[in-house]
Legacy VTK file of the C-alpha trace (Angstrom):
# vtk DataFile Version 3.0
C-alpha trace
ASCII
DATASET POLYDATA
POINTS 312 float
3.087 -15.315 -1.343
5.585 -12.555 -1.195
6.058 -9.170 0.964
5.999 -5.833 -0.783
5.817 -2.567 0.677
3.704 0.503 -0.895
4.455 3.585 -1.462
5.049 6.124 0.993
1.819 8.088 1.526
3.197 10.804 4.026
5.693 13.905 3.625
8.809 12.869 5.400
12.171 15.138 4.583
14.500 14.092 1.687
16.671 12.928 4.094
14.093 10.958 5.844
12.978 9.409 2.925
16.496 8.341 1.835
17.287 6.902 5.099
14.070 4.686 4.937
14.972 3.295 1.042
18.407 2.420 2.130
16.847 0.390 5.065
14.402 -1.302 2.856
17.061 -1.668 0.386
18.940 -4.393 3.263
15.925 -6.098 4.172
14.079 -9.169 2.431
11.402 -7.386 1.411
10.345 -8.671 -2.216
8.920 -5.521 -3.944
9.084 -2.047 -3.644
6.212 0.440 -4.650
7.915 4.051 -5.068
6.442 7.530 -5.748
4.396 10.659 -4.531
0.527 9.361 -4.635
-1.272 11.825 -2.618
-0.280 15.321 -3.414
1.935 16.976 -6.479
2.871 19.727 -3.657
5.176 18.093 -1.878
8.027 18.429 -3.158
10.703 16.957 -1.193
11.657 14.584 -3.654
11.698 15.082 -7.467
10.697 12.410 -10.139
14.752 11.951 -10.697
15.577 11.562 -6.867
12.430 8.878 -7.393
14.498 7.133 -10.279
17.856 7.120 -8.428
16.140 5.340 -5.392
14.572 2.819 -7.754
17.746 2.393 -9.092
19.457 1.926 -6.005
16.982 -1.048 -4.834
16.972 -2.154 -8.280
20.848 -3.168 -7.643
19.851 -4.431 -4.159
17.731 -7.043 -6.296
14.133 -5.441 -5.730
11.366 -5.636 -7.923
10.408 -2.023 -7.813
7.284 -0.284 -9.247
6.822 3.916 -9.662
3.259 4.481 -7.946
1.792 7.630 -9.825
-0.847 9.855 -8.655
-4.622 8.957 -7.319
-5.791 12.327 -7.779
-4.906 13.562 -10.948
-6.403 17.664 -10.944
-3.976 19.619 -13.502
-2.142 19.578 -16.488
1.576 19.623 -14.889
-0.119 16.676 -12.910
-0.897 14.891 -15.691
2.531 15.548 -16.938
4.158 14.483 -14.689
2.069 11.224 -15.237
3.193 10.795 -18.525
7.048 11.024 -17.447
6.444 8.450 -14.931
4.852 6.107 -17.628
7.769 6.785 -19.898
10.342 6.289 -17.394
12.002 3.328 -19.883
12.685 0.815 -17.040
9.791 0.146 -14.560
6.419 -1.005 -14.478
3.734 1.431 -12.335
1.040 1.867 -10.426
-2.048 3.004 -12.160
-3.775 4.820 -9.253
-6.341 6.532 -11.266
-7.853 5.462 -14.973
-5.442 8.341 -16.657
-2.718 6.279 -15.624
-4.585 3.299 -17.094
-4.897 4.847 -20.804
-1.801 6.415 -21.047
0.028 2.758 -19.576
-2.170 1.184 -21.968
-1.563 3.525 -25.306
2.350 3.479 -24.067
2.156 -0.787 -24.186
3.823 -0.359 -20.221
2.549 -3.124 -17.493
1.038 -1.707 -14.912
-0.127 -2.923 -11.224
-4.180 -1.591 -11.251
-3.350 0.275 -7.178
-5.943 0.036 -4.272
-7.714 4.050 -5.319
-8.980 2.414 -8.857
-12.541 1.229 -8.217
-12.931 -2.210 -8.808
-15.750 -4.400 -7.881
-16.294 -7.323 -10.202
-14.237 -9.952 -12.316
-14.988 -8.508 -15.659
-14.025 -4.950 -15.258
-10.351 -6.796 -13.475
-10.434 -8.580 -16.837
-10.770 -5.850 -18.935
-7.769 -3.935 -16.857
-5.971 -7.491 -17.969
-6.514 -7.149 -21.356
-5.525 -3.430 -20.855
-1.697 -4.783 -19.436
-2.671 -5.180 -16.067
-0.598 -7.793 -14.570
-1.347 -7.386 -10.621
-4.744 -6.066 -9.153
-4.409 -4.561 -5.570
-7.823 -5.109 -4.166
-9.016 -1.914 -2.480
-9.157 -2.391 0.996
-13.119 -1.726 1.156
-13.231 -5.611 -0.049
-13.913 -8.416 2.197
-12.135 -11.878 2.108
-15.493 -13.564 0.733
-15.429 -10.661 -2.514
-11.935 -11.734 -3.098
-12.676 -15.920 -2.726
-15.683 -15.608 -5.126
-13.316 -12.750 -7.993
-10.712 -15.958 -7.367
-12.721 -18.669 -7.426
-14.393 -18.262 -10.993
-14.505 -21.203 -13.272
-11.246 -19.160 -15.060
-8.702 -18.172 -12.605
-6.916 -15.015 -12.996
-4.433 -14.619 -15.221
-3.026 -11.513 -13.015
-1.590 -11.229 -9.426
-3.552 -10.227 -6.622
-2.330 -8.099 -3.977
-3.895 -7.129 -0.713
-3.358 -4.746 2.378
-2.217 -6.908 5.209
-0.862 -3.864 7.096
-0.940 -0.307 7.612
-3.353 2.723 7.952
-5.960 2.313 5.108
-6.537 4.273 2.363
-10.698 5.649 2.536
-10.821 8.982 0.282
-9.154 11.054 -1.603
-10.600 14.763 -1.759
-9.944 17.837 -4.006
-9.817 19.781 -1.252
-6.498 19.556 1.874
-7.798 18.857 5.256
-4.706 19.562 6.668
-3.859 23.157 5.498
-7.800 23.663 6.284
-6.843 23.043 9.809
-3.951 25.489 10.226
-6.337 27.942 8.411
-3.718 27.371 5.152
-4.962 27.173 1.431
-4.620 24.670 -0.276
-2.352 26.303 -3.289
0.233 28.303 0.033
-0.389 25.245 2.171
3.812 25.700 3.664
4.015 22.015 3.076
2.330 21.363 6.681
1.990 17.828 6.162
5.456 17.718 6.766
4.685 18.180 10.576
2.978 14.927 10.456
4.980 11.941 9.533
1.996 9.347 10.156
-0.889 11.929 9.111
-3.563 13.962 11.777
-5.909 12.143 14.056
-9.568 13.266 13.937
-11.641 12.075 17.402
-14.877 12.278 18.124
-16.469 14.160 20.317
-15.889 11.297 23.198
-12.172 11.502 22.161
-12.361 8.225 20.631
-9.897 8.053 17.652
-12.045 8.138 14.129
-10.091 9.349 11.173
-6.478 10.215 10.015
-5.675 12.886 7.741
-3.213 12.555 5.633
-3.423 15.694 3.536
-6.017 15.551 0.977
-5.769 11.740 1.949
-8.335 10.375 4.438
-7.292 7.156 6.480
-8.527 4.929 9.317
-7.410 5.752 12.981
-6.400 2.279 13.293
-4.068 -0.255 11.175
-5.298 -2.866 9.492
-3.471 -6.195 10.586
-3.956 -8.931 8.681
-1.139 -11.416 10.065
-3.293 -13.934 11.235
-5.213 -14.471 7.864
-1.707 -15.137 6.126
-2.513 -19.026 5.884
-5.751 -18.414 4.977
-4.781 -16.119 2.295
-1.834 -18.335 0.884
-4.504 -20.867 0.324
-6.726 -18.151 -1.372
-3.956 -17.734 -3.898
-2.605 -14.390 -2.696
0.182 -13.401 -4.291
1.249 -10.300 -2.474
0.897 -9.238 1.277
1.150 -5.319 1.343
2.837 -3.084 4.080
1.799 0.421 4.447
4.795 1.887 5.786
4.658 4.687 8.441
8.188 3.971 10.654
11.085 2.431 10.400
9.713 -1.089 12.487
7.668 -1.484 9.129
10.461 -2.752 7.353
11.847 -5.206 10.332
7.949 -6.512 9.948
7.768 -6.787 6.151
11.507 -8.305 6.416
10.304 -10.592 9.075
7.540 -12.073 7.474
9.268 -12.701 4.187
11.521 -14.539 5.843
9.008 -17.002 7.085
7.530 -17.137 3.360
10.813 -18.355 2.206
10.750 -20.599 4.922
7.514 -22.559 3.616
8.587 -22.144 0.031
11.594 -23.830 0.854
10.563 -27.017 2.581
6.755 -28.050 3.878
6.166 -26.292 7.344
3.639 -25.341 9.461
3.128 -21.919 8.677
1.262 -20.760 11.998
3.759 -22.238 14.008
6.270 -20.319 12.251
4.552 -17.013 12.752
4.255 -18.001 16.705
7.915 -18.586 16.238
8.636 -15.110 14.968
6.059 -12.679 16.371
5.632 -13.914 19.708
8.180 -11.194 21.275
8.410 -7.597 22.289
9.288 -6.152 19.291
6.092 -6.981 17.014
3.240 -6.707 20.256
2.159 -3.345 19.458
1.690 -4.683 16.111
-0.389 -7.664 17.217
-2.544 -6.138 19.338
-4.221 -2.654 18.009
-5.598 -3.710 14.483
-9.331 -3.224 12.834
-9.662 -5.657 10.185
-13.337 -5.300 9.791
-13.551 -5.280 5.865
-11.828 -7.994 5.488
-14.268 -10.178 7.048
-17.373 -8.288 5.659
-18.001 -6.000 8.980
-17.938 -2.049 9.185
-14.201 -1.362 8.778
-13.264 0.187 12.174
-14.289 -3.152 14.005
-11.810 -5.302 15.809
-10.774 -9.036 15.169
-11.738 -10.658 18.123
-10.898 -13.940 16.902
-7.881 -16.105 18.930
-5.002 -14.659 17.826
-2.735 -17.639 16.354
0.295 -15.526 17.002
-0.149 -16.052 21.200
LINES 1 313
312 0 1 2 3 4 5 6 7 8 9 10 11 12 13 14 15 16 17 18 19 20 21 22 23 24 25 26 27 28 29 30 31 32 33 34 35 36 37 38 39 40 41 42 43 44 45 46 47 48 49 50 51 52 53 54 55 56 57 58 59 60 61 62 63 64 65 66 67 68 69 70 71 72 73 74 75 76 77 78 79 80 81 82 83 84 85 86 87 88 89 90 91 92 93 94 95 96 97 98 99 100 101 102 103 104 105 106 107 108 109 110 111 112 113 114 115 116 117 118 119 120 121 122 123 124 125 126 127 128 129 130 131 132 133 134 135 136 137 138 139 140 141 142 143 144 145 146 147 148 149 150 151 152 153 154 155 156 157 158 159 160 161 162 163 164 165 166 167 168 169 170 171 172 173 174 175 176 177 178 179 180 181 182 183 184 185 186 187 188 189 190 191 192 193 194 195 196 197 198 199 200 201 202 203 204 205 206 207 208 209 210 211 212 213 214 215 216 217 218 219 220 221 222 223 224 225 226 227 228 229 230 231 232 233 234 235 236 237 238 239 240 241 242 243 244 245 246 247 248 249 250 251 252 253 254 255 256 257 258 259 260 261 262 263 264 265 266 267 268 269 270 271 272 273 274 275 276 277 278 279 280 281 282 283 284 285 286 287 288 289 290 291 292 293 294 295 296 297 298 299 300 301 302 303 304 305 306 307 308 309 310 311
């Protein structure tokens, strides 16, 4: 199993942005996912600023993929697809089925991403025979889904990638939720996102946290935190554990982890008693200890994993 980090799904500042890459571009994380997914309005970074950090972590020895759009609404959207497919260099992320034809018509691999609905072996096979080469399961899916896709009398002749942590990905809207709340339209929405680096909370009534907007993006309140399910999942035949970055702390995690990996690709080793070994400190608590992981084991999503936590 390896570590790979998606792309970013808020509006940070170029400079922001930048700052982040070159961080991730010194750490051990494995593969990089790079490009604007939610909305074509902001505009912080270009498709060539895009190429030049790919580029950049290229050289630092990442495996780097260009995420494209999961929304795809107008032509200079669609466009913009098309340059991303044609890019010469890197594989993508097909985030929505335009992505899918135009990767396939262009013969470019592509990584199927989490917004693609998926939910049975033969349409994943299909997507193979297509040029998929790495299925990110959407995070809807529960561990038993997964084990059965897996376990078929034909294994999988892609990779298999799943959301081990990070603020999930639920829906995807035509309409902005942010510029609806500063009374903005959507098409003069100021870039407002930009005043939220890790999206809006929405609470209830009871001001329990619900919801996260993130745009025209809605997420969960809560991260997912799948750290404890790493042996389980390395026995699965996971191939990729994905980080859904939303600080800078991300990246010590991600880099953190694949350090471990190497650790038990290296030489036999007890992999919970390495994650003890690294986690058990100040720095990752928060981490450990607010998580809902409720799809993953086939409950409503927002639930908490109130299993003992090998990591104390």
């Amino acid at each position: 199993m390896k570590i790979s980090l998606a792309p970013m799904s808020y509006c940070w500042s170029k400079p922001d942005i930048e700052h982040f890459y070159q961080q991730v571009a010194l750490s051990n994380i494995d593969t990089v996912y790079l490009g604007e997914t939610v909305c074509s309005r902001r505009r912080e970074l270009k498709f060539n600023d895009y190429l030049e950090l790919a580029n950049m972590l290229k050289s630092h020895g990442k495996h780097v993929v260009l995420s494209t759009m999961a929304l795809i609404e107008a032509q200079s959207e669609l466009n913009e697809l098309k340059r991303a497919i044609e890019n010469g260099d890197f594989s993508i992320e097909a985030n929505d089925m335009a992505a899918v034809h135009y990767a396939h018509q262009e013969k470019v691999p592509f990584v199927c991403g989490p917004t693609i609905n998926n939910y049975n072996r033969t349409s994943l096979d299909l997507l193979h025979q297509k040029g998929m080469f790495r299925f990110v399961m959407p995070c809807e899916l529960s561990q038993q889904w997964l084990t059965t896709v897996i376990n078929q009398d034909n294994k999988p002749q892609f990779e298999i990638e799943v959301l081990g942590h990070g603020y999930m990905p639920l829906a995807h809207s035509a309409r902005c939720f942010t510029a609806k709340h500063y009374q903005l339209p959507k098409d003069r929405c100021q870039t407002i996102c930009l005043r939220h680096n890790k999206g809006l909370l929405v609470q209830t009534q009871e001001s329990q946290p619900l919801l996260r907007l993130n745009g025209i993006q809605t997420q969960s309140a809560a991260q997912v935190n799948l750290i404890n399910q790493i042996p389980q999942m390395i026995n699965m035949g996971v191939d990729y554990w994905r980080i859904s970055p939303n600080k800078l702390t991300d990246i010590a995690l991600g880099s953190d982890l694949a350090n471990v990996l190497q650790q038990v690709r290296n030489k036999p080793a007890n992999i919970n008693e390495l994650l003890k070994k690294q986690f058990h400190d100040n720095k990752h608590a928060a981490i450990i200890n607010h998580h809902c992981n409720g799809y993953w084991l086939g409950l409503p999503g927002m639930d908490y994993y109130h299993e003992p936590d090998i990591l104390t």
